[in-house]
Short mmCIF file of the C-alpha atoms (twelve columns), coordinates in Angstrom:
data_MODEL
# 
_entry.id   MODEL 
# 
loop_
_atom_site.group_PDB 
_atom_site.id 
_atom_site.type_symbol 
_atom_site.label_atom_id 
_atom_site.label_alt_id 
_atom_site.label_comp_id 
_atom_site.label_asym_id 
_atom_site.label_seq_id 
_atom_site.Cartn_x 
_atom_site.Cartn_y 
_atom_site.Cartn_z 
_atom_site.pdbx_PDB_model_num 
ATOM 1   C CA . UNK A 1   -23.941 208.238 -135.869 1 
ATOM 2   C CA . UNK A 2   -25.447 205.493 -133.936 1 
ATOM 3   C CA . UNK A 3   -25.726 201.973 -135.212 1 
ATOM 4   C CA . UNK A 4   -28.209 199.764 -133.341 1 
ATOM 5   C CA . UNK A 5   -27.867 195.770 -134.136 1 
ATOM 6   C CA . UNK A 6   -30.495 193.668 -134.488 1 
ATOM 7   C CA . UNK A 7   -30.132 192.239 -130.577 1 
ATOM 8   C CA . UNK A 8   -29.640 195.797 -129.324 1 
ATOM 9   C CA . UNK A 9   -32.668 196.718 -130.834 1 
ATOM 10  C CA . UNK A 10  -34.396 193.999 -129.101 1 
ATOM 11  C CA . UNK A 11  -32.709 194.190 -126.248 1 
ATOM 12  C CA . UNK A 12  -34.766 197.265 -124.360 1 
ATOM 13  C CA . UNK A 13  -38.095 195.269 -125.572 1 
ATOM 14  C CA . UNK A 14  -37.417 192.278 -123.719 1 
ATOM 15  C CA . UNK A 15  -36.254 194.079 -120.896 1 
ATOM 16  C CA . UNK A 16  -39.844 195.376 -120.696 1 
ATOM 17  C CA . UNK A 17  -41.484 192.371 -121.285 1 
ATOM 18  C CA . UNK A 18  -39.268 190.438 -118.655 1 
ATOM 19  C CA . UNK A 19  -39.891 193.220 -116.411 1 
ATOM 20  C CA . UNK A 20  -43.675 191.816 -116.432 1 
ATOM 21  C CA . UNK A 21  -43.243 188.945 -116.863 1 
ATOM 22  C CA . UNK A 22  -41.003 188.857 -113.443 1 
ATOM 23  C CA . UNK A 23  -44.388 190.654 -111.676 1 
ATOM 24  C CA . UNK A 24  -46.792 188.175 -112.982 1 
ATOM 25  C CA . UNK A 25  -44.594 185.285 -111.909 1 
ATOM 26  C CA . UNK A 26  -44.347 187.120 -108.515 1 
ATOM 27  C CA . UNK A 27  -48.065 187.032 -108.201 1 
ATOM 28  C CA . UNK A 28  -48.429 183.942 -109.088 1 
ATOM 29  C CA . UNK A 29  -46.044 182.593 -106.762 1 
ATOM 30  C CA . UNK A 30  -48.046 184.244 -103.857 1 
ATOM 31  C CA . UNK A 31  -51.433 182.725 -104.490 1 
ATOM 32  C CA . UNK A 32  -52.793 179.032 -102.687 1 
ATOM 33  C CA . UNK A 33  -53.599 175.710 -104.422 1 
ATOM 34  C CA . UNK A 34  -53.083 175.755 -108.314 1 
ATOM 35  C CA . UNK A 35  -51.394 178.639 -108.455 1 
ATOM 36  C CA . UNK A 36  -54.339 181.304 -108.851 1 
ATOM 37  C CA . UNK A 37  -53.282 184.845 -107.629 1 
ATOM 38  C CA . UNK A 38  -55.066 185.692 -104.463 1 
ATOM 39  C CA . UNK A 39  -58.097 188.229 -104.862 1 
ATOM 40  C CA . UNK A 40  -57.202 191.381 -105.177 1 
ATOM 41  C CA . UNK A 41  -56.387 194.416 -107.865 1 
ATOM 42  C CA . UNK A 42  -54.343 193.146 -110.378 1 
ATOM 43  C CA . UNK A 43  -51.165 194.516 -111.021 1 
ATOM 44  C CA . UNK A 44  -51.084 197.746 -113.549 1 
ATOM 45  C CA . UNK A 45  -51.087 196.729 -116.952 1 
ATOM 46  C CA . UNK A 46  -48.992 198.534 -119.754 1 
ATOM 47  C CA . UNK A 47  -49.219 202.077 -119.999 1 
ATOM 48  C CA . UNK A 48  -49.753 203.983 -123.603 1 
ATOM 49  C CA . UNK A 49  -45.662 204.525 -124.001 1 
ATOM 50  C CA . UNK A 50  -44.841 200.617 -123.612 1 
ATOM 51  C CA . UNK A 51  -47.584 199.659 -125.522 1 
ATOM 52  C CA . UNK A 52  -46.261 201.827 -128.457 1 
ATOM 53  C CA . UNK A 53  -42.582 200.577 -127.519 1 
ATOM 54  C CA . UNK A 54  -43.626 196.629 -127.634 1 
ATOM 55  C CA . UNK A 55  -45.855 196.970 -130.881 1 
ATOM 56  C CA . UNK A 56  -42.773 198.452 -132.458 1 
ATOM 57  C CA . UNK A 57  -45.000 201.827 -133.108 1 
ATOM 58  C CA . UNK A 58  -43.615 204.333 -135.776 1 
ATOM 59  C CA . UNK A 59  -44.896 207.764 -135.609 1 
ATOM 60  C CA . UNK A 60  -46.024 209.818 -138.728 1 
ATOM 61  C CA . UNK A 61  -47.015 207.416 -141.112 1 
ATOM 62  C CA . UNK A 62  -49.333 204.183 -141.037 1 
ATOM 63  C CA . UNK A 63  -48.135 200.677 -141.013 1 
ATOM 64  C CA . UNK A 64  -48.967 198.730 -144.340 1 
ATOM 65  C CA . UNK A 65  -51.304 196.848 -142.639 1 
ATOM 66  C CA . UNK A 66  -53.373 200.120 -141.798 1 
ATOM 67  C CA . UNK A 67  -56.607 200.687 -143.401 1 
ATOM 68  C CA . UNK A 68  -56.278 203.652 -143.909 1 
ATOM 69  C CA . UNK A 69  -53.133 203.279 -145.942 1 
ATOM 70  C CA . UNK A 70  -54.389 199.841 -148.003 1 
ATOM 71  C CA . UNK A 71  -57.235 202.125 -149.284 1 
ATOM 72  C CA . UNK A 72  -55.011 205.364 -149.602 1 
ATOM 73  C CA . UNK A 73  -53.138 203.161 -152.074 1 
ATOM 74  C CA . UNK A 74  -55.565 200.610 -153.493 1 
ATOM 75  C CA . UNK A 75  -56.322 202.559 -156.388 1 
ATOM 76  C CA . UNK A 76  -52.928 202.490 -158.532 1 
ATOM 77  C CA . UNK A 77  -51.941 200.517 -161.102 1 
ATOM 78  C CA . UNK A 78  -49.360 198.005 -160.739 1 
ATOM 79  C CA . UNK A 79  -48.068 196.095 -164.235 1 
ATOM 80  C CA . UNK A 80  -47.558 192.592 -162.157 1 
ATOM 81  C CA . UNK A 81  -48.512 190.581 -158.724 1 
ATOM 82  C CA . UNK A 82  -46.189 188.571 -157.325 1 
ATOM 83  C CA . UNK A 83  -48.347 187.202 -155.236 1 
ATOM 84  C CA . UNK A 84  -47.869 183.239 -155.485 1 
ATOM 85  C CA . UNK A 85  -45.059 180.597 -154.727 1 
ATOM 86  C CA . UNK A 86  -41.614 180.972 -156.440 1 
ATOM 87  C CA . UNK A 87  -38.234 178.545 -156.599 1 
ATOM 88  C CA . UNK A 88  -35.220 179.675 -157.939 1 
ATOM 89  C CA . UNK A 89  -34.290 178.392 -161.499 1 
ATOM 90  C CA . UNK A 90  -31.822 176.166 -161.745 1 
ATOM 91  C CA . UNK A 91  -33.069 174.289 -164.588 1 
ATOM 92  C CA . UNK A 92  -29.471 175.393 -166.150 1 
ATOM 93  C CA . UNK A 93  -27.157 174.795 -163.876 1 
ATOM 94  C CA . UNK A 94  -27.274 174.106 -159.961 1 
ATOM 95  C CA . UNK A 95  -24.239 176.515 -159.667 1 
ATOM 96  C CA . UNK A 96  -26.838 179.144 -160.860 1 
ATOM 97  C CA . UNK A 97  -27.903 180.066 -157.235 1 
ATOM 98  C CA . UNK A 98  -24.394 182.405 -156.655 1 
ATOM 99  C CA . UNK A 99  -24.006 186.134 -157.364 1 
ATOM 100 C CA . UNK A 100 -21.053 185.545 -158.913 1 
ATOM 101 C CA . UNK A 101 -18.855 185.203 -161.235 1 
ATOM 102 C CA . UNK A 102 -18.561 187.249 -162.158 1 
ATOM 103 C CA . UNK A 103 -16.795 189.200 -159.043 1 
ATOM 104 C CA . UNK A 104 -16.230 192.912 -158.611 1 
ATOM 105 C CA . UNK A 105 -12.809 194.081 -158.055 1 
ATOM 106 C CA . UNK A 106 -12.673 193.144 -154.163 1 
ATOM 107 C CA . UNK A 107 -10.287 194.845 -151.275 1 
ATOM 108 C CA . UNK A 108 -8.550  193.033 -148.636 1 
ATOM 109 C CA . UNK A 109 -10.969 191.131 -146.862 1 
ATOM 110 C CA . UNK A 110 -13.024 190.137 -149.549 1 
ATOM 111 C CA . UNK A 111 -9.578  188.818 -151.338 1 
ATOM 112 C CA . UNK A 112 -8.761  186.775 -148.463 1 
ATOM 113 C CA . UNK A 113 -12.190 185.210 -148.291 1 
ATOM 114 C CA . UNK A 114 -11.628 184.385 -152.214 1 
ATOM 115 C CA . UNK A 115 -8.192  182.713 -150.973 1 
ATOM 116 C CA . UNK A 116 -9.142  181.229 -148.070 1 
ATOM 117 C CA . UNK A 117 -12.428 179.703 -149.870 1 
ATOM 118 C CA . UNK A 118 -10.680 177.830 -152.431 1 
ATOM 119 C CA . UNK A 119 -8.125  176.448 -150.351 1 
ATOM 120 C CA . UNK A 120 -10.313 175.204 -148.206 1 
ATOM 121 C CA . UNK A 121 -12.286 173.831 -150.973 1 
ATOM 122 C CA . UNK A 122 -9.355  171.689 -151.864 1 
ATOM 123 C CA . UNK A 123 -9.232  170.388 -148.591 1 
ATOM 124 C CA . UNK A 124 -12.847 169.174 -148.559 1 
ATOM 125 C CA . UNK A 125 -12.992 171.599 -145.709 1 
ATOM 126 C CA . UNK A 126 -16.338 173.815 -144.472 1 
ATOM 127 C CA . UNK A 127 -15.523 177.663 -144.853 1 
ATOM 128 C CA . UNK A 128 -17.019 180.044 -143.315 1 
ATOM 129 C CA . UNK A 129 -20.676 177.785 -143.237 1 
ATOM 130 C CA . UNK A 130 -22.524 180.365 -140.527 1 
ATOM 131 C CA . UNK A 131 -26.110 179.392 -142.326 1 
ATOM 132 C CA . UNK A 132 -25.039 175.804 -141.109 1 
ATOM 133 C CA . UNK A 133 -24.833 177.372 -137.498 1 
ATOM 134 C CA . UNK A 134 -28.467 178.653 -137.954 1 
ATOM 135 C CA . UNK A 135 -26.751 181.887 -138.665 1 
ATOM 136 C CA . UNK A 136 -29.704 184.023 -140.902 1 
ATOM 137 C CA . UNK A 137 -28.180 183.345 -144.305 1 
ATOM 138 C CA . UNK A 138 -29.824 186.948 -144.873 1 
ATOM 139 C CA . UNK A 139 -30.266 189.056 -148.206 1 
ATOM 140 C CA . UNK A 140 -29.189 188.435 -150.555 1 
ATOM 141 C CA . UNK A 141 -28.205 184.938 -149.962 1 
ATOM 142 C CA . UNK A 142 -31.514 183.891 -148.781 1 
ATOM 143 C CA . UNK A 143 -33.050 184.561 -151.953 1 
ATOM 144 C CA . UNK A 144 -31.195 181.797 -153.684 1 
ATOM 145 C CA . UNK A 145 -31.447 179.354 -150.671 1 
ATOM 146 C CA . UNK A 146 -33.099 175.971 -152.961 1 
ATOM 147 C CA . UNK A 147 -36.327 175.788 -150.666 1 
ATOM 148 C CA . UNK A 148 -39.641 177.815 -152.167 1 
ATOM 149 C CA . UNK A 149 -40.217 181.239 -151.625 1 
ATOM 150 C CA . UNK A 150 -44.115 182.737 -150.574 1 
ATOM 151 C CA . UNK A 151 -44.812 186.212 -151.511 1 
ATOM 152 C CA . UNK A 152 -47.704 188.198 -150.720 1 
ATOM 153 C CA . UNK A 153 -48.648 191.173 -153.070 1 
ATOM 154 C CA . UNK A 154 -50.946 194.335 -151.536 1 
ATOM 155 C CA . UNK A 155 -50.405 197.973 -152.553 1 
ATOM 156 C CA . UNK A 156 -48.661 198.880 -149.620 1 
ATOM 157 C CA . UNK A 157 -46.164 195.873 -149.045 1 
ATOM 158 C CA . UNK A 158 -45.104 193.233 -150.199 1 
ATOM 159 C CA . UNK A 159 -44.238 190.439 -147.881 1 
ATOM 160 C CA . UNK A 160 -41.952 187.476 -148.647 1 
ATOM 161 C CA . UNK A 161 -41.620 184.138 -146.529 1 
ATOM 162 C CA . UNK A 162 -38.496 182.042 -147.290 1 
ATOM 163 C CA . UNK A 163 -38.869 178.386 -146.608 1 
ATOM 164 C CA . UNK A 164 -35.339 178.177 -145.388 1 
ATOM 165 C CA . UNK A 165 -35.400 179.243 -141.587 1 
ATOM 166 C CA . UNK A 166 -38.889 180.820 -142.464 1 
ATOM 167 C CA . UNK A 167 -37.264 184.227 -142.859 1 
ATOM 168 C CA . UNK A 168 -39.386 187.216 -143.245 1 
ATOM 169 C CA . UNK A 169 -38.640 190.118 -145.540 1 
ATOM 170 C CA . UNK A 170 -40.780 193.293 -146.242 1 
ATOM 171 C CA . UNK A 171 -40.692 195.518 -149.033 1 
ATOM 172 C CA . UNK A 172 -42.892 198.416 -148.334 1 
ATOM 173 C CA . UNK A 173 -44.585 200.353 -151.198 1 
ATOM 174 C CA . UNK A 174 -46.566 203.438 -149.775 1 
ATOM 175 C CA . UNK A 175 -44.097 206.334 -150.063 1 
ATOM 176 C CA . UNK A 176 -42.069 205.826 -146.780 1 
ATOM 177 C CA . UNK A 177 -39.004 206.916 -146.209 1 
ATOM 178 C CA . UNK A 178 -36.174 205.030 -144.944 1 
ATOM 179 C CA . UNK A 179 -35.676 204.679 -140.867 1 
ATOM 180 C CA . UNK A 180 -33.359 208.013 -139.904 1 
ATOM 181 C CA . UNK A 181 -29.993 206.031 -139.562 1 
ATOM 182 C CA . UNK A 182 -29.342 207.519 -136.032 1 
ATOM 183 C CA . UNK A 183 -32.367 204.786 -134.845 1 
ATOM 184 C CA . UNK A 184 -32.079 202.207 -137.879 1 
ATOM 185 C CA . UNK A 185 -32.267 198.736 -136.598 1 
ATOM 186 C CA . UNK A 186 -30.153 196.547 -138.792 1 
ATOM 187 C CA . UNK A 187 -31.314 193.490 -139.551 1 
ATOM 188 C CA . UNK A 188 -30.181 190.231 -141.974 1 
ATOM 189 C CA . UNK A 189 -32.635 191.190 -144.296 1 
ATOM 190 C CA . UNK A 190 -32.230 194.262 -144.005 1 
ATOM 191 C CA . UNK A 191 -34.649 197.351 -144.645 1 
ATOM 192 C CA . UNK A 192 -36.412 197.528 -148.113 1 
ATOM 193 C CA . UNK A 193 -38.470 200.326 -149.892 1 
ATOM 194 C CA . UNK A 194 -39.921 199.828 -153.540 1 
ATOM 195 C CA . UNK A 195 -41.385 201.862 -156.208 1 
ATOM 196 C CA . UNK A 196 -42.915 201.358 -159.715 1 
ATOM 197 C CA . UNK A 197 -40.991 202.907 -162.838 1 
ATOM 198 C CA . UNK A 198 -43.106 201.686 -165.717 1 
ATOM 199 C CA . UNK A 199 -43.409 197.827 -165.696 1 
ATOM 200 C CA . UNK A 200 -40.524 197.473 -163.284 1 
ATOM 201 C CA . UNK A 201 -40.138 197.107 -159.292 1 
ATOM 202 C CA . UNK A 202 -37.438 198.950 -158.155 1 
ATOM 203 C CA . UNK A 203 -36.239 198.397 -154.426 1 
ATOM 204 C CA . UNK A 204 -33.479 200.074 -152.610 1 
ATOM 205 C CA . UNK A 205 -32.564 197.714 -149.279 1 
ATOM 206 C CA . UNK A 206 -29.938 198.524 -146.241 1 
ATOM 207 C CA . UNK A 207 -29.724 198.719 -142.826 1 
ATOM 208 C CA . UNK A 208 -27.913 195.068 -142.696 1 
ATOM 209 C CA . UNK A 209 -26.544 193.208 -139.935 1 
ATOM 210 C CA . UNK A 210 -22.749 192.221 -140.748 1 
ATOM 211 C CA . UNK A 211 -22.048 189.342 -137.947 1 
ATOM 212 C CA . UNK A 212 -21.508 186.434 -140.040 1 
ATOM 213 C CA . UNK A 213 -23.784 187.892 -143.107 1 
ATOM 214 C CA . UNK A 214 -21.880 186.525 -146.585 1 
ATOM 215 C CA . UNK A 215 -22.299 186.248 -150.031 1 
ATOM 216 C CA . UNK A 216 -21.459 183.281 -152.047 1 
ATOM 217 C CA . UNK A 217 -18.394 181.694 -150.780 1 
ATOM 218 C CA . UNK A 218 -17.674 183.443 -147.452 1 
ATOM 219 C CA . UNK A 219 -17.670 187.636 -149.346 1 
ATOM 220 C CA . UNK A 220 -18.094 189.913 -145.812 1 
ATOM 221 C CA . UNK A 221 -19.899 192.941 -146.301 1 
ATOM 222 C CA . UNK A 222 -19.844 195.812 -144.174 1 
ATOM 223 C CA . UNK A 223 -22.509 198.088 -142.744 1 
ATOM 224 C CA . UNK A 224 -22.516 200.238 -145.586 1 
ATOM 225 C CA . UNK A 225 -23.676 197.489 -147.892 1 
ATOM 226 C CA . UNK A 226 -27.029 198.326 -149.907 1 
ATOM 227 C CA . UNK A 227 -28.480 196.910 -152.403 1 
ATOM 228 C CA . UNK A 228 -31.157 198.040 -155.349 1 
ATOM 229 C CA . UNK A 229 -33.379 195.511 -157.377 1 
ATOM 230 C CA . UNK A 230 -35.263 195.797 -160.385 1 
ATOM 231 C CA . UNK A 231 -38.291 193.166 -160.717 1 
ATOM 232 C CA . UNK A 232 -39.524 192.317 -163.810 1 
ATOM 233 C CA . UNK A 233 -41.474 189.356 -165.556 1 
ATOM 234 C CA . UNK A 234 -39.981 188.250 -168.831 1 
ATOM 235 C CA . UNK A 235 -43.767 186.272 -168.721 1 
ATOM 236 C CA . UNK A 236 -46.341 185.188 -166.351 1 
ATOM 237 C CA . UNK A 237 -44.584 182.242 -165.008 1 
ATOM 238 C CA . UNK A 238 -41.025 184.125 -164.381 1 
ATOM 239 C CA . UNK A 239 -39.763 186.442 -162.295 1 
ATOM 240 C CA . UNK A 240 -36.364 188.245 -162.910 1 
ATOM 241 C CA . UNK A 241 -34.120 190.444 -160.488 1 
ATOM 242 C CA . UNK A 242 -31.625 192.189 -161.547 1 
ATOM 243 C CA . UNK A 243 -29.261 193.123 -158.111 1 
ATOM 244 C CA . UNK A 244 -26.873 195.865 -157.895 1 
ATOM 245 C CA . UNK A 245 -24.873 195.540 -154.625 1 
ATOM 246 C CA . UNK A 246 -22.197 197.943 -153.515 1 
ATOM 247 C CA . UNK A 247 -20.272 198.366 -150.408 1 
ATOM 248 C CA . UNK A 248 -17.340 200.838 -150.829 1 
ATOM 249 C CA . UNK A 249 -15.282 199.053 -148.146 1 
ATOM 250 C CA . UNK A 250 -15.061 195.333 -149.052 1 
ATOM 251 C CA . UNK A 251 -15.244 195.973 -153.322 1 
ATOM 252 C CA . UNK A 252 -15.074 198.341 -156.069 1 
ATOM 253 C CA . UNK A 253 -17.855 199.813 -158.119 1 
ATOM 254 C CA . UNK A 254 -20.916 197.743 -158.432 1 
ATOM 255 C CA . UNK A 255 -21.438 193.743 -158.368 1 
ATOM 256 C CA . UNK A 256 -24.208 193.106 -160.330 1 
ATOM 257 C CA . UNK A 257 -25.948 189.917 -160.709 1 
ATOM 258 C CA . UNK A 258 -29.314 188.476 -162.317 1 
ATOM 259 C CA . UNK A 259 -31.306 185.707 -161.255 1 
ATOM 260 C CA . UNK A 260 -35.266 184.082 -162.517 1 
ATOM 261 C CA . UNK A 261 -37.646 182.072 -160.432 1 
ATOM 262 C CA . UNK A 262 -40.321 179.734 -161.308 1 
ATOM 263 C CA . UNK A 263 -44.086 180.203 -160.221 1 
ATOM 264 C CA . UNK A 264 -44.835 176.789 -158.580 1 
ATOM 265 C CA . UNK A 265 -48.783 176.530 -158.699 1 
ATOM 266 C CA . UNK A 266 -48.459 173.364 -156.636 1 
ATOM 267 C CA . UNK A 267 -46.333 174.602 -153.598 1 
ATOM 268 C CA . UNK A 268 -46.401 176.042 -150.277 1 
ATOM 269 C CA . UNK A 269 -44.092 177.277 -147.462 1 
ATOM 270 C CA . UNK A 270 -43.877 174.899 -145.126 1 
ATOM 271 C CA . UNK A 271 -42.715 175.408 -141.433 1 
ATOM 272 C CA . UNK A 272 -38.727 175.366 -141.536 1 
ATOM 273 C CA . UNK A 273 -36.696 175.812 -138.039 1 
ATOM 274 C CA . UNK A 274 -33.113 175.804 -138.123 1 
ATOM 275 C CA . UNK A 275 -32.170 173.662 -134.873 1 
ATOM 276 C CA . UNK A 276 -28.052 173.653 -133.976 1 
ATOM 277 C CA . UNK A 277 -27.793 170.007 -132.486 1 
ATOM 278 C CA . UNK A 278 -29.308 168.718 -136.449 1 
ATOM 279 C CA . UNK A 279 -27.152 171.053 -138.578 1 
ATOM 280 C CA . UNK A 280 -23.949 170.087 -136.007 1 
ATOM 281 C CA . UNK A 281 -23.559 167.418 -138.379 1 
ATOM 282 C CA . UNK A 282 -23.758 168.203 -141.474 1 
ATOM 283 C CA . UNK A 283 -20.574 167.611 -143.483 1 
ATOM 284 C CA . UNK A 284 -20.792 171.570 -144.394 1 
ATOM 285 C CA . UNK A 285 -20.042 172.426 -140.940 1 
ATOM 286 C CA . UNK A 286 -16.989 172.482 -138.832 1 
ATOM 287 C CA . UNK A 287 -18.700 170.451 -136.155 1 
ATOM 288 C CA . UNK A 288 -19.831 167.817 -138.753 1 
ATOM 289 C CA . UNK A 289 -16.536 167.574 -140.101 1 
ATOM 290 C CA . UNK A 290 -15.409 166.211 -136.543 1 
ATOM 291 C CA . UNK A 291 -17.969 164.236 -136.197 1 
ATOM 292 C CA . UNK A 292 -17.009 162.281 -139.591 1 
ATOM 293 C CA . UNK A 293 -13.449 162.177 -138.643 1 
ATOM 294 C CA . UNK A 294 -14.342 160.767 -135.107 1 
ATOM 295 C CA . UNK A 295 -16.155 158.237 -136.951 1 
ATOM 296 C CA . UNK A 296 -13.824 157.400 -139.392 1 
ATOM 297 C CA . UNK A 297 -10.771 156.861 -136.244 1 
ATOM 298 C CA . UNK A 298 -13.613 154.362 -134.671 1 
ATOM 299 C CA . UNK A 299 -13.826 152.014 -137.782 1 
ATOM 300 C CA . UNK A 300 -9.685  152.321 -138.446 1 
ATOM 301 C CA . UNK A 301 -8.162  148.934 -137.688 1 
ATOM 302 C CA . UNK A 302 -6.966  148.128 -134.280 1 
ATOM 303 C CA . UNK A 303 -10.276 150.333 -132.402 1 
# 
């Protein structure tokens, strides 16, 4: 089986797109005065195969975005829209934003990040902060991220817009199958496919990028991590998922976990970029943590 990452996946796009990119600078280059290309034919634009390449075209079924498959599917019943703005509930407790505990039974690597979490803990010491590197804090840990959440309801998809880092997730609802796993593009938030069962939203997600992708306190999870979860609204102004994660090589059995959001009817998602030379000092992150302690040796007596 062949497992494409999320920058080998891009990678033969951009190839393409630098390839013409590299001919229009070439052109360019070659004209007079401001830089306008000298008359002439204009170099061949893209032919019907890159086209479908660069627009990411799947064959066999319609894009959610298709007319043809909005009005295929316009005419069910749904029990709920989510449609609206949503921020996590921690009315309770702040702590309220993990998936745990409580934990699953967890194998080696996932006790080790346990151990290596709390010591560092007592330290006052960052572990493991990749979001803090403008890693993708990915799903499920971007659901929880304390920044408001945009979702857009239609019968084919819905799409959600995280705040933090603006990250884009898409669960589709027309009847597709999953991506055949020999051309699967794993991703941070991985691939997501939903269907009613009564007045529930049930979503099965994989396909997820592992490179510094956590849960909680540092938990790893390999590329056979999935995920299912059930949306339902205890009321109007409340959303509920219940998540079911399992990943036979980092834990045993299921770890299930339950979180509610809040409809905020006076929010929006604002533009959010995550920018390295900012988060570089934030006390969460390793490079922060210098940056206090070069401080701190500045103001000691006798500097």
């Amino acid at each position: 089986m062949t497992r494409k990452s999320l920058l080998a996946g891009a990678g033969a796009l951009a190839a393409i797109g630098l390839a013409f990119t590299a001919t229009a600078a070439s052109a360019q280059a070659s004209g007079s005065g401001g830089g306008s290309p000298p008359p002439g034919p204009r170099s061949a634009g893209l032919g019907a195969e890159q086209e479908a390449q660069l627009a990411q075209k799947h064959d066999g079924y319609y894009g959610s975005l298709a007319p043809e498959n909005l009005k295929n599917c316009a005419k069910r019943k749904v029990p709920f829209d989510l449609t609206g703005t949503w921020f996590i509930n921690l009315r309770h407790s702040f702590a309220d934003f993990m998936f745990g505990p409580p934990y699953p039974e967890f194998y080696a690597a996932g006790q080790q990040a346990m151990k290596e979490a709390e010591e560092a803990r007592k330290a006052g010491k960052p572990y493991r902060d990749s979001i803090g590197e403008c890693y993708p804090a990915g799903v499920p840990m971007i659901e929880t991220r304390v920044w408001p959440v945009g979702m857009i309801q239609l019968p084919t998809v819905i799409w959600i817009t995280y705040a933090f880092t603006n990250s884009y997730r898409a669960i589709y609802l027309d009847d597709r199958k999953f991506t055949d796993p020999d051309i699967a593009v794993y991703t941070y938030n991985g691939e997501s496919i939903g269907h009613w069962e009564g007045n529930k939203l049930v979503v099965h997600a994989k396909y997820f990028e592992t490179n510094k992708h956590y849960i909680d306190m540092g938990i790893p999870i390999d590329d056979k991590f999935e995920m299912t979860e059930i949306y339902s609204m205890p009321d109007k102004e409340t959303l509920q998922i219940d998540a079911i994660m399992t990943d036979p090589t980092m834990w045993k059995g299921e770890w299930k976990s339950t979180h509610r959001w809040i409809r905020q009817h006076y929010s929006d998602v604002p533009e959010v970029e995550c920018l390295p030379n900012l988060n570089a000092h934030l006390p969460s992150t390793e490079e922060g943590q210098a940056a206090i302690k070069a401080r701190e040796e500045e103001k000691a007596p006798g500097k």
